[in-house]
C-alpha positions in Angstrom: -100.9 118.6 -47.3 -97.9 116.6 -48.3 -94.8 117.1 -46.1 -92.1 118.7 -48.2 -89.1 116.7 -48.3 -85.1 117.9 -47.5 -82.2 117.7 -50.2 -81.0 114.1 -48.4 -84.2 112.7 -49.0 -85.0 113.5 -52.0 -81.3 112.1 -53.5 -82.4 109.2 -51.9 -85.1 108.8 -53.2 -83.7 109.4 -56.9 -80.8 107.0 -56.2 -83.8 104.0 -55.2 -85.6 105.0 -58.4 -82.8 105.1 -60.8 -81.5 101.6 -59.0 -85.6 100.6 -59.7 -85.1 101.2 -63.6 -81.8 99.8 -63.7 -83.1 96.4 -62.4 -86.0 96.5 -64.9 -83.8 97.5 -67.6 -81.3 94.5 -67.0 -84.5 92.1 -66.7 -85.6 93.6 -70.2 -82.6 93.0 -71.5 -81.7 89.9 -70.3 -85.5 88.8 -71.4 -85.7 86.0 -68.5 -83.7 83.6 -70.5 -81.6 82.9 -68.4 -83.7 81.0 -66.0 -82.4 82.5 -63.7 -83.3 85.8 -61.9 -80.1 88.0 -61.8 -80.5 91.0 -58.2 -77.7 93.4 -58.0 -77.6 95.8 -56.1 -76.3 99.5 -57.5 -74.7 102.1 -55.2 -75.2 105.8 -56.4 -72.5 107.4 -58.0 -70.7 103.3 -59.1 -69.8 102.1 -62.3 -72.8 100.5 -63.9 -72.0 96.4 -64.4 -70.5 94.9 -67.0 -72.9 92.5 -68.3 -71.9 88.8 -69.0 -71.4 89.0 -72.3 -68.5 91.2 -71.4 -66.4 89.4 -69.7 -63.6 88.3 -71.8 -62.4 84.7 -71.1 -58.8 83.4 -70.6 -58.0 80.6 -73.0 -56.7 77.2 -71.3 -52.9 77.0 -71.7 -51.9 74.9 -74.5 -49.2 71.7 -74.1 -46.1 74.2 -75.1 -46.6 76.7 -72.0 -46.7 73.8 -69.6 -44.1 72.2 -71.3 -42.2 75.7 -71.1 -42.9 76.2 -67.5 -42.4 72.7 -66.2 -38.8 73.4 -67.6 -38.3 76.5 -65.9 -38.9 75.3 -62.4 -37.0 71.6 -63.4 -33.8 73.3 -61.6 -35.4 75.0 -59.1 -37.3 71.5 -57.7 -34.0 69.3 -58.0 -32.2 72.0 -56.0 -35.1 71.3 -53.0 -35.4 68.1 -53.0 -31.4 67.8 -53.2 -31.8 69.8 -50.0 -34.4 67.7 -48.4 -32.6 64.8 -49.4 -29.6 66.5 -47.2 -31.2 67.6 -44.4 -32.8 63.7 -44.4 -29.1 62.7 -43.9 -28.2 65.3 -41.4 -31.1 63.8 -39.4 -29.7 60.0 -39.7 -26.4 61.2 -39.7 -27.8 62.6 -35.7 -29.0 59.6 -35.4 -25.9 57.5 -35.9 -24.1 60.1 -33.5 -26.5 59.5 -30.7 -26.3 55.6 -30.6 -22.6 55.8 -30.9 -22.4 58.3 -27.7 -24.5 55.3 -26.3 -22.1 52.8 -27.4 -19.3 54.7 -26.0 -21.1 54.8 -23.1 -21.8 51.3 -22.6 -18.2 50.0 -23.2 -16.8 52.5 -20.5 -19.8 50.6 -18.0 -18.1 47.6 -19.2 -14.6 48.5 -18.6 -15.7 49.8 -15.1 -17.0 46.9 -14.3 -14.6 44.7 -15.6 -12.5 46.5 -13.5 -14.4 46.4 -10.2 -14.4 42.6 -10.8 -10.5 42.2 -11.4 -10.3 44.3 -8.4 -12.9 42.3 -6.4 -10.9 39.2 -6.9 -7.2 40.6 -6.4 -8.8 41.6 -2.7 -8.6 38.4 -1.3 -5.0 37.7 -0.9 -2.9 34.6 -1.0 -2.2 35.0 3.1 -5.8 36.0 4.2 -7.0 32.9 2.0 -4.9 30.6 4.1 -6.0 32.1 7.4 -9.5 31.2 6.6 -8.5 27.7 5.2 -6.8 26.9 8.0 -9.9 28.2 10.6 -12.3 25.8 11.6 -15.6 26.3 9.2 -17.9 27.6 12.4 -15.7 30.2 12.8 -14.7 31.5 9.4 -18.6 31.7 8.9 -18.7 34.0 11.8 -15.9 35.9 11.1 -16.6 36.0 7.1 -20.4 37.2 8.1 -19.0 40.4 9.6 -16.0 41.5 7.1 -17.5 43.2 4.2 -19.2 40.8 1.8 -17.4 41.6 -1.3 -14.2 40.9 0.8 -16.0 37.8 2.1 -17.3 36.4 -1.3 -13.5 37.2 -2.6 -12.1 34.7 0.1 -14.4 32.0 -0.7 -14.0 32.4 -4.3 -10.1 31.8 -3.7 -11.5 28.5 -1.0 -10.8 25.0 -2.1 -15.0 24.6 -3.0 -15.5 22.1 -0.4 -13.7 24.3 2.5 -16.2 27.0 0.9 -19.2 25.2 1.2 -19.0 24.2 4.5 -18.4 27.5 5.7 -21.6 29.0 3.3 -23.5 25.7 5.3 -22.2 27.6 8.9 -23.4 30.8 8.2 -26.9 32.6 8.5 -29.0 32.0 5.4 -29.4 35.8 4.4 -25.6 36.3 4.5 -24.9 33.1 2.7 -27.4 34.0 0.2 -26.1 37.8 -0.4 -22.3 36.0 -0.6 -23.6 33.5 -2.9 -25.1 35.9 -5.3 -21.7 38.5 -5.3 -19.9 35.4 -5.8 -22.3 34.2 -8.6 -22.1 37.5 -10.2 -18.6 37.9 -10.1 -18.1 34.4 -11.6 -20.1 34.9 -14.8 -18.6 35.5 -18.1 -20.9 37.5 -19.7 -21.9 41.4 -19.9 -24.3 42.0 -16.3 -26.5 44.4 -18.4 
């Protein structure tokens, strides 16, 4: 006895045969030409598909329509890359700003130290450079190694060169060095950085 089958099944089962017959039809009609086996797959209730033959092509644009469209978007692509163009020069334009907040910067160093330096050398007075003139060069080394050194490199600076070098011979090597380097400093003429 053959099981009967429900109302589901059996719509099924039409829907697989009538997708069956629509293959074969389209491989009857198609004759195999093609050389190549066309599957698709039909859903119950779709549209059937439109065969090849149907689909309508689009002609290629001919040299008038590009001509036409390339002189529709001519003002549209100046106008961006005018704005590129701009917001190139806003960027070097930054640029420009930047290194001349830098330059700024550097000439107030300069200044600064230009003014330490006039400052440096007003320190040593006329009066205190003849008290250590006059002192024997033992003891200006020992006093000049315990004053503060840019004070002390001042003093020698304003020191006949062969009263200063006597007194840089009297003192301890690590303070005559450190005095010899403020005063070499002090003495050049170009920018220290």
């Amino acid at each position: 006895m053959i099981p009967s089958l429900s109302s589901h099944e059996r719509r099924s089962s039409r829907a697989i045969q009538f997708a069956a017959a629509a293959l074969a039809a389209m491989a009857v009609a198609t004759g195999g030409a093609h050389g190549e086996d066309v599957v698709r797959q039909v859903l119950p209730g779709a549209q059937p598909a439109v065969a090849p033959q149907q689909l309508a092509r689009e002609k290629a644009p001919d040299q008038s329509e590009i001509e036409r469209f390339c002189s529709n978007i001519a003002d549209a692509a100046r106008d961006r890359r005018y704005a590129l163009q701009a917001e190139e020069l806003k960027q070097l334009q930054a640029g420009i700003d930047e290194r001349m907040k830098a330059l700024d910067a550097k000439k107030a160093e300069y200044e600064t130290w230009l003014k330490r330096r006039e400052v440096f050398l007003a320190r040593a007075e006329d009066g205190v450079v003849k008290i250590y003139a006059g002192m024997k060069p033992d003891a200006a080394a020992e006093r000049l190694a315990i004053v503060n050194a840019d004070l002390a490199a001042a003093i020698l600076m304003k020191l006949d060169s062969r009263k200063a070098s006597v007194i840089l011979n009297e003192m301890d090597q690590k303070a005559a060095a450190t005095l010899t380097g403020i005063m070499a400093s002090a003495a050049r003429r170009v920018d220290p950085s």
